[in-house]
TORKOL-4160 file (C-alpha; in steps of 0.2 Angstrom, whole numbers, padded with zeros to 4 digits, m for minus):
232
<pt num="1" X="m0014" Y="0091" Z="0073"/>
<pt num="2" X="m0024" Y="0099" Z="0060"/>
<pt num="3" X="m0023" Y="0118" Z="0061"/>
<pt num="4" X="m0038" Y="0128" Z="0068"/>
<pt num="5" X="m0041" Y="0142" Z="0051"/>
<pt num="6" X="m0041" Y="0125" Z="0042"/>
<pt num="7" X="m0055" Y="0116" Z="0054"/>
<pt num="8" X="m0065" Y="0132" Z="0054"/>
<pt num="9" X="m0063" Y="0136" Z="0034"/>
<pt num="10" X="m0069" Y="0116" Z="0035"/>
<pt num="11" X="m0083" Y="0119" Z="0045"/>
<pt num="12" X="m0087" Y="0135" Z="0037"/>
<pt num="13" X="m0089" Y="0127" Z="0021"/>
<pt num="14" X="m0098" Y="0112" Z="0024"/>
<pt num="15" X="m0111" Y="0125" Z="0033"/>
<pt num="16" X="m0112" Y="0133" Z="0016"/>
<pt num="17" X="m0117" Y="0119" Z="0006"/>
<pt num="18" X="m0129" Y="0110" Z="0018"/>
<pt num="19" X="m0138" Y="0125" Z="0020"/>
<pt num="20" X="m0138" Y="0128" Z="0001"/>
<pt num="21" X="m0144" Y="0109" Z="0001"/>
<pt num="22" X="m0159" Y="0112" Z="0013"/>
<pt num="23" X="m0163" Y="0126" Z="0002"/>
<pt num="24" X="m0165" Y="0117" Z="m0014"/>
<pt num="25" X="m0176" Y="0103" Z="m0005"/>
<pt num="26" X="m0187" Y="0116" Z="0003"/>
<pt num="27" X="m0190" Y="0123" Z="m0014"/>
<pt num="28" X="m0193" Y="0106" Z="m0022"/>
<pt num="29" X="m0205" Y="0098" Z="m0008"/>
<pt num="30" X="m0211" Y="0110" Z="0001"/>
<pt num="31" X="m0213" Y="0127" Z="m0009"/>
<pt num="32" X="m0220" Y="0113" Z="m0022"/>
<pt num="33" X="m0206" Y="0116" Z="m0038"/>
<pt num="34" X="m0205" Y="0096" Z="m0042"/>
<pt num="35" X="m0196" Y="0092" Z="m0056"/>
<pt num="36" X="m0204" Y="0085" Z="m0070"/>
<pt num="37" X="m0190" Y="0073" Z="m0071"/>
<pt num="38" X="m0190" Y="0065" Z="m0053"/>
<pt num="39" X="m0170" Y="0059" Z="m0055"/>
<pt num="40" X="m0167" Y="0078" Z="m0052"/>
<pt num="41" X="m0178" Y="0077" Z="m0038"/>
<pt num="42" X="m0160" Y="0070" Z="m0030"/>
<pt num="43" X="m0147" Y="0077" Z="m0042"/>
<pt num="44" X="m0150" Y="0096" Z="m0038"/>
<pt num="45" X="m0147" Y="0094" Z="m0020"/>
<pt num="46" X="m0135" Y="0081" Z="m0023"/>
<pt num="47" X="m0125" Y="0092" Z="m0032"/>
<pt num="48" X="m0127" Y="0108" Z="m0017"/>
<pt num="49" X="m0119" Y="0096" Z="m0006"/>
<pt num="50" X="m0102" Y="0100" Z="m0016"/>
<pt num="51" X="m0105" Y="0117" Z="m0027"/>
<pt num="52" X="m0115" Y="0126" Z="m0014"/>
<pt num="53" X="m0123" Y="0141" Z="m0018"/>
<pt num="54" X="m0117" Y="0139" Z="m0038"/>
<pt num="55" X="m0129" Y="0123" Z="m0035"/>
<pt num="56" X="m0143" Y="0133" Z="m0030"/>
<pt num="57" X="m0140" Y="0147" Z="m0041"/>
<pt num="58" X="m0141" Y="0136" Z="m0058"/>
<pt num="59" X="m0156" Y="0126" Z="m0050"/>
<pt num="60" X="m0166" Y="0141" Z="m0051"/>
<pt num="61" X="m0161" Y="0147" Z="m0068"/>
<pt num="62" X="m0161" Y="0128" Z="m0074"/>
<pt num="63" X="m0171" Y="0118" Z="m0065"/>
<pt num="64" X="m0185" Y="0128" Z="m0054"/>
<pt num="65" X="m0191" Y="0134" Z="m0071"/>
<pt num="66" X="m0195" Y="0117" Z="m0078"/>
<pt num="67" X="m0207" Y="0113" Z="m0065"/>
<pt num="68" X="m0225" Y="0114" Z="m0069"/>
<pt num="69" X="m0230" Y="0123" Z="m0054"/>
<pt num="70" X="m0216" Y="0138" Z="m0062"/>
<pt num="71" X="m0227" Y="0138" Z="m0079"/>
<pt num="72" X="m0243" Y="0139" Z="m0071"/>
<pt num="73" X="m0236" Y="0155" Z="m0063"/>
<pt num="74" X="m0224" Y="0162" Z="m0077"/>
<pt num="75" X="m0227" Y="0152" Z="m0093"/>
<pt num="76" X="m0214" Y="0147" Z="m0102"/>
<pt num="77" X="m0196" Y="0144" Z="m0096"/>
<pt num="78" X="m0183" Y="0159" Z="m0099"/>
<pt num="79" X="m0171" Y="0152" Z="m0114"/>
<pt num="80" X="m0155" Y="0142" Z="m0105"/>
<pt num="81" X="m0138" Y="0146" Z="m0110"/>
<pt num="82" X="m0129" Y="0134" Z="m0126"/>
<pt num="83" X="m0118" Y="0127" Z="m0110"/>
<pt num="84" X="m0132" Y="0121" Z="m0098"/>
<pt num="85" X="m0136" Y="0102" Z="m0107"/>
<pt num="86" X="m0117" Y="0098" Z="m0104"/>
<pt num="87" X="m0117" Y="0107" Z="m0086"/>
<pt num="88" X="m0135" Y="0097" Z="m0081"/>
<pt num="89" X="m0129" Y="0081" Z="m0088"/>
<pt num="90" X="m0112" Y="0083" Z="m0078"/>
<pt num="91" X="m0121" Y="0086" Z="m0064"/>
<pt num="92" X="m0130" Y="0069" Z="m0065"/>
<pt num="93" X="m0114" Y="0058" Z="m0069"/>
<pt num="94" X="m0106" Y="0069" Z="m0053"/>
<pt num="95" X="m0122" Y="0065" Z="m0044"/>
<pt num="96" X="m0118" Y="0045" Z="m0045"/>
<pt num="97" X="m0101" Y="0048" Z="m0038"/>
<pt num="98" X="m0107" Y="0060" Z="m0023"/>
<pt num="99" X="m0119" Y="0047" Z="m0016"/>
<pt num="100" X="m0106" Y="0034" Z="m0020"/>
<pt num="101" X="m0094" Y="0043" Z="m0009"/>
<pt num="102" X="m0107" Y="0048" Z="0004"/>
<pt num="103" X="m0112" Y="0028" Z="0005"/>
<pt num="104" X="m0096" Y="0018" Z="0002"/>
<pt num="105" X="m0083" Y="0030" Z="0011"/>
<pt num="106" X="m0091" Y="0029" Z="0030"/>
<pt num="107" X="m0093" Y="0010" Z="0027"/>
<pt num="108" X="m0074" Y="0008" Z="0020"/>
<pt num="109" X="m0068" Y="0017" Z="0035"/>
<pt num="110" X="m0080" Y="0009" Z="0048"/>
<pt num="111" X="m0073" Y="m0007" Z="0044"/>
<pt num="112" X="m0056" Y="m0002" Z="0045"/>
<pt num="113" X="m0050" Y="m0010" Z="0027"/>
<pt num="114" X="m0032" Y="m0008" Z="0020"/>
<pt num="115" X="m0026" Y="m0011" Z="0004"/>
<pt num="116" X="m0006" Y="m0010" Z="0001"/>
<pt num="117" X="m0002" Y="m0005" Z="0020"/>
<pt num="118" X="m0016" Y="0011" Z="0016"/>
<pt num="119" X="m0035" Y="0015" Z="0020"/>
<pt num="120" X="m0036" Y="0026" Z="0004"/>
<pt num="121" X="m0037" Y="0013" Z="m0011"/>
<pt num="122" X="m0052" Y="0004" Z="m0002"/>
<pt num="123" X="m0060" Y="0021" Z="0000"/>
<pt num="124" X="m0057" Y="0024" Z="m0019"/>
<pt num="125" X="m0063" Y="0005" Z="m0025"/>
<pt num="126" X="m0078" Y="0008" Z="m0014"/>
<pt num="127" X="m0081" Y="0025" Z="m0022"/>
<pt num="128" X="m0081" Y="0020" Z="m0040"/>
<pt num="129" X="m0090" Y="0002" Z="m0037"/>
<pt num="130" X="m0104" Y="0012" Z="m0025"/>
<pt num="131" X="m0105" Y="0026" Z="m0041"/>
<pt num="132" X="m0106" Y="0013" Z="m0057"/>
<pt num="133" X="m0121" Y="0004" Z="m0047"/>
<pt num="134" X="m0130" Y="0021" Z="m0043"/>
<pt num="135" X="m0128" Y="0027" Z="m0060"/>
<pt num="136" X="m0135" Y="0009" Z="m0068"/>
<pt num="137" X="m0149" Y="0012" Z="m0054"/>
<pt num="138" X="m0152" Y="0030" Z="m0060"/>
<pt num="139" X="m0153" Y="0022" Z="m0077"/>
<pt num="140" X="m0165" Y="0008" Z="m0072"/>
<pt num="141" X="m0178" Y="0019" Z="m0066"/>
<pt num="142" X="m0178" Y="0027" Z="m0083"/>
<pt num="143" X="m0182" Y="0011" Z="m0094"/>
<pt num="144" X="m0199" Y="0006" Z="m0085"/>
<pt num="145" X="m0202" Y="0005" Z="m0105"/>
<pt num="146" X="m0190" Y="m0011" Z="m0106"/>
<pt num="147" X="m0198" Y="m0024" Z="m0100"/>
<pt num="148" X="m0190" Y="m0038" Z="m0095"/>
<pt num="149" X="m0175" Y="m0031" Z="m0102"/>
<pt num="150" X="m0177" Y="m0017" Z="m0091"/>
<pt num="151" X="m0160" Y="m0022" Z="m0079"/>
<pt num="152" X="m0149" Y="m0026" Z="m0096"/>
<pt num="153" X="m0154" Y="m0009" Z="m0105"/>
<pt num="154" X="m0150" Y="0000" Z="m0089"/>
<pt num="155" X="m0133" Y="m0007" Z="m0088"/>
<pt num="156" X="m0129" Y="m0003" Z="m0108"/>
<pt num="157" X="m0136" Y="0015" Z="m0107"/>
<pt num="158" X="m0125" Y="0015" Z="m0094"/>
<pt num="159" X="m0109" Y="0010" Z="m0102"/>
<pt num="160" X="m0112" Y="0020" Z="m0119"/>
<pt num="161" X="m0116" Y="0036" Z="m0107"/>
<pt num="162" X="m0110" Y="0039" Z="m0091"/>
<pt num="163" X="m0095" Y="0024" Z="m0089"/>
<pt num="164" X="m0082" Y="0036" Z="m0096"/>
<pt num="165" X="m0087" Y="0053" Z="m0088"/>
<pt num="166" X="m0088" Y="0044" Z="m0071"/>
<pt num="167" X="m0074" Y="0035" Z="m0074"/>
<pt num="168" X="m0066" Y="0053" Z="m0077"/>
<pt num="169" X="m0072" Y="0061" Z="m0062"/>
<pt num="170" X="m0065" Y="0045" Z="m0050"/>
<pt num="171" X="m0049" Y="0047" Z="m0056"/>
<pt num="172" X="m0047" Y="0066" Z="m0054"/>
<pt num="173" X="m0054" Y="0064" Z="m0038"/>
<pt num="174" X="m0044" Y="0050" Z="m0031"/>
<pt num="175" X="m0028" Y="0060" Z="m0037"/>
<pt num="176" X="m0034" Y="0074" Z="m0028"/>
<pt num="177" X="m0034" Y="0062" Z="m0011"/>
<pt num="178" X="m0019" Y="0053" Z="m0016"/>
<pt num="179" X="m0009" Y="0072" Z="m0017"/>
<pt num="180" X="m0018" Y="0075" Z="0001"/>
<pt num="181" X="m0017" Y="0059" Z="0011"/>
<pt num="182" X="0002" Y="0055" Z="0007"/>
<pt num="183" X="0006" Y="0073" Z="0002"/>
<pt num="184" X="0001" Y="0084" Z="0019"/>
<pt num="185" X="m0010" Y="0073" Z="0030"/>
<pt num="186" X="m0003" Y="0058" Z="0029"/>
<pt num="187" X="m0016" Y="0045" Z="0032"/>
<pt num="188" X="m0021" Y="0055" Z="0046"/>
<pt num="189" X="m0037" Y="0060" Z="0040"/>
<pt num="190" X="m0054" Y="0052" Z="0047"/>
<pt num="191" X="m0073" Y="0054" Z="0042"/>
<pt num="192" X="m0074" Y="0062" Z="0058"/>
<pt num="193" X="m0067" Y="0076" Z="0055"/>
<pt num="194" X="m0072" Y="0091" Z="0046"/>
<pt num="195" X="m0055" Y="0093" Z="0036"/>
<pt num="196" X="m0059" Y="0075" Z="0031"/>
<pt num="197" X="m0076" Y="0079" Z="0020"/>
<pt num="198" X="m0072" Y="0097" Z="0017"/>
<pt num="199" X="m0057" Y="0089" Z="0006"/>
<pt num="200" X="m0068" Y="0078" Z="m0002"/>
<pt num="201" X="m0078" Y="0092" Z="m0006"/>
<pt num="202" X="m0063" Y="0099" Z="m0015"/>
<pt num="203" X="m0061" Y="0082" Z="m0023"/>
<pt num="204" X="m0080" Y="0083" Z="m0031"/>
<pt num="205" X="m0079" Y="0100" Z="m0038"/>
<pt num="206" X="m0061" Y="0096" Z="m0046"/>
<pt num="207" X="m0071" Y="0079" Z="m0052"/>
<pt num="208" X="m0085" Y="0088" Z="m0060"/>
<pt num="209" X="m0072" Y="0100" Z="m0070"/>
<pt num="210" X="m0064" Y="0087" Z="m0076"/>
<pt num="211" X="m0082" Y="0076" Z="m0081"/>
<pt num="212" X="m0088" Y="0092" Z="m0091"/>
<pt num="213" X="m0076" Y="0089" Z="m0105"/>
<pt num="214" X="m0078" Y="0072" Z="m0110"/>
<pt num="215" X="m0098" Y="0076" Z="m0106"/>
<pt num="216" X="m0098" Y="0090" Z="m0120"/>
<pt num="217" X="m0089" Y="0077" Z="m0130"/>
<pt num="218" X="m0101" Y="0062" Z="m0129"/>
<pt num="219" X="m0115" Y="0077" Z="m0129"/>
<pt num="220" X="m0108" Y="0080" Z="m0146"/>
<pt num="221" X="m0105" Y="0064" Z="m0155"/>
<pt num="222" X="m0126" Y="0058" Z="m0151"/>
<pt num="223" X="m0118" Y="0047" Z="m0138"/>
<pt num="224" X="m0127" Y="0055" Z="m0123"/>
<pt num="225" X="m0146" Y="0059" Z="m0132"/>
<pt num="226" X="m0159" Y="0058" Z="m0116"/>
<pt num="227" X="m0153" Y="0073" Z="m0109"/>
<pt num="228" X="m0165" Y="0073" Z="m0094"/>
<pt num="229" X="m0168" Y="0089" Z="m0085"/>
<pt num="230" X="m0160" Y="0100" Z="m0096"/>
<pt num="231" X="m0171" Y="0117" Z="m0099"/>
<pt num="232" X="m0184" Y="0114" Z="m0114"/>
């Protein structure tokens, strides 16, 4: 039995950051502040659906400015902190693992899969498989320019950029549900439940905090160089 200030701090927070979610669309396709670059048409309210109101905070000093209707009105963006390149970019490799939970998580669970007597390492496998193939699809629908080698550059700008902050964000994510599936809960957790996404919604943001160091890294050595959506 889960306790009730838990189920309500739960339900309280996952109020937060849908709300905050639905705020960022509104602003993108209804008030008309479409990014230039359409992936963070998806990675702004992908990433309110874990940081909340710090989501729609940054959008709107990072992202609402780079949209040409902004500079019709305004001109010229405000000048963006030195941190926000590696904070956007994190965002994006934590975007590839969000949808990947989102997708694979409900689908592990539905089927009722086990791996070593436990329903948490399919969940985790499904996770990182469900967030490498969004992040080479992300990548994909930026090398229209490629060709026919469109699929094969996707898959290597992939690996040289994002495989090792993604893989950094799985793993401090999956020891965050290790600690709480064997630790408190004890497998008892289930989609259904508000404790259940609330805790992954704990999991994402200590993913992201971990992803933004080997992001400033990679940033850093020329690895990471199409750094799309990061203020101009």
């Amino acid at each position: 039995m889960q306790p009730t200030w838990l189920v309500t701090l739960a339900w309280a927070s996952l109020f937060v950051v849908f709300a905050s979610t639905v705020v960022v669309l509104v602003d993108q396709f209804v008030l008309g502040y479409r990014q230039p670059a359409k992936i963070m048409e998806m990675v702004w309210p992908a990433t309110a659906l874990y940081l909340g109101p710090a989501a729609v905070m940054s959008y709107r000093k990072w992202g609402r400015p780079q949209s040409p209707r902004w500079m019709d009105r305004y001109g010229n963006p405000p000048r963006a902190s030195r941190h926000a390149p590696t904070t956007i970019q994190t965002y994006h490799c934590a975007t590839h693992c969000t949808l990947g939970v989102i997708i694979a998580t409900p689908i592990t669970y539905g089927v009722g899969l086990e791996m070593f007597g436990s329903t948490l390492w399919p969940e985790v496998v499904g996770d990182y498989i469900g967030a490498v193939a969004i992040g080479v699809a992300f990548r994909y629908s930026a090398e229209a320019h490629a060709g026919g080698r469109r699929a094969w550059a996707a898959i290597q700008k992939f690996l040289r950029s994002d495989l090792l902050t993604v893989s950094v964000f799985e793993v401090a994510l999956l020891g965050w549900l290790a600690l709480m599936h064997f630790r408190y809960f004890h497998e008892t957790l289930r989609p259904g439940s508000p404790v259940f996404w609330f805790i992954i919604q704990v999991g994402l943001i200590i993913g992201f905090l971990a992803a933004w160091p080997p992001t400033l890294l990679l940033i850093r050595r020329g690895v990471k160089t199409e750094l799309l959506g990061t203020p101009r």
